[in-house]
N, C-alpha and C positions, 0 to 999 in steps of 0.2 A: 680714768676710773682706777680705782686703787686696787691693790688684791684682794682684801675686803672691802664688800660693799656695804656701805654704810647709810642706812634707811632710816627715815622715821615715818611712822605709821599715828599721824596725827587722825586719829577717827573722832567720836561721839557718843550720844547714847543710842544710835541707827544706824551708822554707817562704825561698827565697834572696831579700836583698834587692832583685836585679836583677828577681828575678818580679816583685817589689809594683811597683817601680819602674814598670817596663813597661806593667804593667797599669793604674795610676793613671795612667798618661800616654795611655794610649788612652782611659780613660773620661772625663778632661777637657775633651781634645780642643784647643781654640784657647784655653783660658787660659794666660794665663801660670804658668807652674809651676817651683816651684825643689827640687829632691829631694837630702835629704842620708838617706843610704842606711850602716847599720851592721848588722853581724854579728854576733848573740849564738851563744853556745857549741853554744845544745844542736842534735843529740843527743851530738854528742864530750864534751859536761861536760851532768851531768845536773840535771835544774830537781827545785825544791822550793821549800820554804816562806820567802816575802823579804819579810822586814817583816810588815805582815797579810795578804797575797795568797799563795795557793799556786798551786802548779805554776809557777813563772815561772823566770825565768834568774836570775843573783844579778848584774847589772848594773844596778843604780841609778846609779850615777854616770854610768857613759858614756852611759843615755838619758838622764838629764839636760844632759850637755855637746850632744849629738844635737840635744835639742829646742829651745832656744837662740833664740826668735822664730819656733818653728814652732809652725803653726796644727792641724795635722792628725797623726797616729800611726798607722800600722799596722804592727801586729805580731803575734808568734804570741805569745813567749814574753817578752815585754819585760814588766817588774815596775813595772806604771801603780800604786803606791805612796800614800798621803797625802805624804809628802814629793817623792817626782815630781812628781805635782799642784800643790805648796806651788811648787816648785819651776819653773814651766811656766807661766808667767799668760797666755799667749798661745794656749794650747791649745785646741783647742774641740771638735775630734773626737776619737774613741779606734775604730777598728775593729780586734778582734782576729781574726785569721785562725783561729780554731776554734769550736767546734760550741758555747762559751759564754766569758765573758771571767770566768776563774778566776782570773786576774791582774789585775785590775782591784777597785779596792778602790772598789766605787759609789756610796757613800755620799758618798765625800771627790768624786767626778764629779760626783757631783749638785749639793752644794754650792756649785761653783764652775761650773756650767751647763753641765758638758763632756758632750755627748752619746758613748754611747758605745753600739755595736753588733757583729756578733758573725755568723761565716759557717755559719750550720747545715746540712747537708747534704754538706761539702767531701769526707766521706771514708765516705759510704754505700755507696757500690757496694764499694770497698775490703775495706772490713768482711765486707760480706757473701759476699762471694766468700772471704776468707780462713780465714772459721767455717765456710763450706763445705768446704776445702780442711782445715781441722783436724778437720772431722768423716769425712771421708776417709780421712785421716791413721791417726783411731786407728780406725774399722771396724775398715780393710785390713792395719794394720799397716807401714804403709809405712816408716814412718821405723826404728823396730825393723830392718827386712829391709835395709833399705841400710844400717844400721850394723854388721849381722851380714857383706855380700860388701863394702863398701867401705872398712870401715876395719878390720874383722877379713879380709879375705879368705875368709871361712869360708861355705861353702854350707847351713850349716843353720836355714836361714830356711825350706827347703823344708820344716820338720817346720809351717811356717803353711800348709801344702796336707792337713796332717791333720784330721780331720772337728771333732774335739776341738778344735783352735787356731785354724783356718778364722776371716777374719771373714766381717760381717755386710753384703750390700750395701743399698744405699740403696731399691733396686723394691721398692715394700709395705713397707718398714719404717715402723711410725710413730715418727713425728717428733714432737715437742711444742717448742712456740715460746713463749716464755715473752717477751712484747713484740712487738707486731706495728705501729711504726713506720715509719722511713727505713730500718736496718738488716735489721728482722725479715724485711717486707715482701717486698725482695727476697731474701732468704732463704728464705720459702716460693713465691716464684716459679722462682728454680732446682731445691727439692727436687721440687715439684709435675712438674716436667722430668723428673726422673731417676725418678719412680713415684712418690714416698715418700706416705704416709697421713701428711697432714699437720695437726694442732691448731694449737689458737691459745687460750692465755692473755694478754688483754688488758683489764682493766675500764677500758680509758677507749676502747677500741674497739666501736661499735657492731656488732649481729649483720650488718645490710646494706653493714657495709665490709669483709667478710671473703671478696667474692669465692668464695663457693663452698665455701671454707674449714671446718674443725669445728671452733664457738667452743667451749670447755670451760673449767668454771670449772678452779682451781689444781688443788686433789686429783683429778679427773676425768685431767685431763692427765698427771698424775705416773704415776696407775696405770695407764691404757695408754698408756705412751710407751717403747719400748726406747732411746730417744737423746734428749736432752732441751737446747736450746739458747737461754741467753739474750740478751734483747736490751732488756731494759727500762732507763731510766734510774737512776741510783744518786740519792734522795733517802732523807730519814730513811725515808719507807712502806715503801720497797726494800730497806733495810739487813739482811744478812743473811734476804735474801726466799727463799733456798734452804737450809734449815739441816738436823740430822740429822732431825726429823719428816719434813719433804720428802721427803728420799731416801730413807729407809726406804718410802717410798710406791713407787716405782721399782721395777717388774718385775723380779729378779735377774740379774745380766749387763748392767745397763741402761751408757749412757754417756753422760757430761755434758760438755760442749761451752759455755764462757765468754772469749769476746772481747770482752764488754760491760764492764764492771765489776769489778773484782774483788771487791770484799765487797758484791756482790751474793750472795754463796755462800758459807756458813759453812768455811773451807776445812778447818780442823779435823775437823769431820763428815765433810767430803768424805775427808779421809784415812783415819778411819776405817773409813768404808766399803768404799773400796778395799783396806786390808790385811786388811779380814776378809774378802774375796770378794765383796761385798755389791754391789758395782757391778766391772762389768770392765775402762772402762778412763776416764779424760777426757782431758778437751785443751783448753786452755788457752795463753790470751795474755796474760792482765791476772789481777792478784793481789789481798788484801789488803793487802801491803805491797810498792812497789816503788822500787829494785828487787829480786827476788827474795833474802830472806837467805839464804846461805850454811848455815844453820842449819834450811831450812826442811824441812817434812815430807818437802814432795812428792816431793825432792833425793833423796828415798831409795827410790822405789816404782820407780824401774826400769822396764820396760817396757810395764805398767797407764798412764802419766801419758805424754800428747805434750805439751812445754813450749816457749813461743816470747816470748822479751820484747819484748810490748808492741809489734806489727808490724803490725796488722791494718790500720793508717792510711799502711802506709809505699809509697805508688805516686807513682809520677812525678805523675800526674792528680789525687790529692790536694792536691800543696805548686799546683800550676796554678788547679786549683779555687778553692782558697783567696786565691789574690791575687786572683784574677777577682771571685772573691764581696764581698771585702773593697772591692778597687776600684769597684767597682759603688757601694759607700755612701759613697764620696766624691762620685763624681762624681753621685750624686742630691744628696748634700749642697751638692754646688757651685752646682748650676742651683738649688737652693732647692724637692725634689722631697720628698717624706713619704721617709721614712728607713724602710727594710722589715725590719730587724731589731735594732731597736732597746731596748736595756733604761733609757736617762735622758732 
C-alpha cells in the first residue's frame, strides 16, 4: 500500500459516489487518502451482461481511465472485467457494495492477488418489509382498489367488500416461508406480529434456530400454506425450486409472493395456474427475465398479478448501508485487519 491511498469510489444513481466516498473517508481515518469518485448509469441505463461478468454497468473504459494508479475499488455496479484487471496493475482491493460480486470475474482477481469482498446484508430489512408490503398488496387488493378511485374515478372497488371478492387478512393465516435467512427471517418476525401461523422451509436451517417456528419439510408447507413466500438464494439446487408439481400442492385460492429471485419459480406454471383459478393471486418483484418483456404472460392476468420492477432493495438505508459495509473492508484492509467478507 503506498502512503497515500489511492481509491476510486465507482458508485451510481443509488449506491452515490459521494456515499462511498464519505464512508471510506471515515473508516480511514488519519491516512492519507486520494478518492477519484465516478458515476455509472444504472438504474437510468440498465446493467447486464459485460464481457464475462453479469449484472454490471457497460462501463469498462471509464473504470479503467478511473483506476489509473489506484489501489483500491468500490463499487456497486462497475464491470471488474479480465481486461479491467489486465488493465489496473496497481489494484489490490475490489469491494462490491452488494449482497455478492456478480461483476467480478474471480478468477482473473485471483490471479493477479486482488482481494475482493462483497456487503451482504445492505438490503435485508428492505426486502423484507417490501414482500410484506406485496403480500399485503395482493390479500387486500389494494392496488386493484386505487387503480379503480384514482385513475378510473370509479367506486366499484366496493364490490372487494363482497363476501365472494373480500381478501384474506394476515391473523391465522398460514404463511409458508420458503428460506429462512437475512431476508426470510425478518419476514417471519413481522408476520409472527400480525397473527399469521407461520412455517418454514429451510434445509440448511436447523430445527433450534427456528425460534419457535413450524419447520416443515417442502410438500408439508405447500399443502398447508394459503400464501407462500420466497426467500431462498437462486443457485443451480434452487432453480426452478417452485415449479407447476409445487403449486398444484397449494390449497386452491393460495397466493404466491416472490422478491427473492425470479427463476426461483417456474413462471410459466405460475401462469397457468393463475388463469385456470388454481391460485388467486401473486405478487411479484423479481422475474425470470428482466427486465419484464413486453411479451410476457403475467402482462396479461390483470388483477390476479401485483407487479413491481425489481424494488425490494430501493431505501435510502440500503445505498447507506452499503457504502458503510463496503468501507468498513477497506479500512480493515488498511490497518492490515482479517477482511470479513471476503471471496480471494
Amino acid at each position: 500500500m503506498s502512503e497515500t491511498l489511492r481509491v476510486v469510489a465507482a458508485g451510481d444513481h443509488f449506491v452515490l459516489p459521494d456515499l462511498i466516498a464519505r464512508a471510506v473517508a471515515h473508516e480511514v481515518g488519519e491516512h492519507p487518502l486520494r478518492t477519484t469518485e465516478l458515476k455509472l448509469g444504472w438504474p437510468l441505463e440498465p446493467f447486464g451482461a459485460v464481457a464475462e461478468v453479469s449484472e454490471a454497468s457497460d462501463a469498462e473504459d471509464a473504470l479503467i481511465e478511473a483506476l489509473a494508479g489506484a489501489e483500491v475499488l468500490v463499487t456497486q455496479m462497475g464491470p471488474v472485467t479480465e481486461r479491467v484487471l489486465a488493465a489496473a496493475p496497481d489494484l489490490r482491493l475490489v469491494v462490491v457494495c452488494r449482497g455478492g460480486p456478480v461483476n467480478v470475474n474471480l478468477e482473473a482477481a485471483k490471479s493477479r492477488e486482488v482481494r475482493v469482498c462483497y456487503a451482504p446484508g445492505r438490503n435485508a430489512a428492505a426486502t423484507a418489509e417490501f414482500t410484506v408490503g406485496l403480500m399485503l398488496a395482493a390479500l387486500r387488493r389494494i392496488p386493484q382498489a386505487h387503480d379503480l378511485l384514482a385513475r378510473q374515478g370509479s367506486w366499484e372497488g366496493a364490490a372487494y367488500y363482497t363476501y365472494e371478492h373480500s381478501g384474506l387478512e394476515l391473523e391465522d393465516l398460514p404463511v409458508g416461508l420458503i428460506g429462512y435467512g437475512a431476508v426470510g427471517s425478518r419476514v417471519a418476525r413481522v408476520l409472527c406480529a400480525f397473527g399469521a401461523r407461520v412455517m418454514v422451509y429451510d434445509p440448511y436451517v436447523h430445527h433450534h434456530e427456528i425460534h419457535g417456528l413450524r419447520l416443515a419439510d417442502l410438500d408439508e408447507l405447500l399443502r398447508r400454506s394459503r400464501v407462500i413466500t420466497l426467500h431462498a438464494r437462486l443457485t443451480d439446487e434452487t432453480r426452478g425450486l417452485v415449479g407447476a408439481r409445487e403449486l398444484a400442492l397449494l390449497p386452491p385460492g393460495a397466493v404466491v409472493v416472490n422478491a427473492a429471485r425470479g427463476p426461483l419459480l417456474d413462471e410459466a406454471a405460475l401462469c397457468d395456474a393463475l388463469e385456470s383459478g388454481r391460485l388467486s393471486a401473486a405478487a411479484l418483484d423479481t422475474y425470470e427475465q428482466e427486465p419484464l418483456p413486453a411479451r410476457s404472460r403475467l402482462l396479461d392476468l390483470g388483477e390476479r398479478v401485483v407487479l413491481t420492477p425489481h424494488l425490494g432493495g430501493a431505501s435510502r438505508a440500503v445505498a447507506e448501508k452499503a457504502a458503510r459495509i463496503a468501507a468498513a473492508e477497506v479500512g480493515r484492509w488498511v490497518r492490515g485487519e482479517p477482511l470479513a467478507h471476503c471471496l480471494t
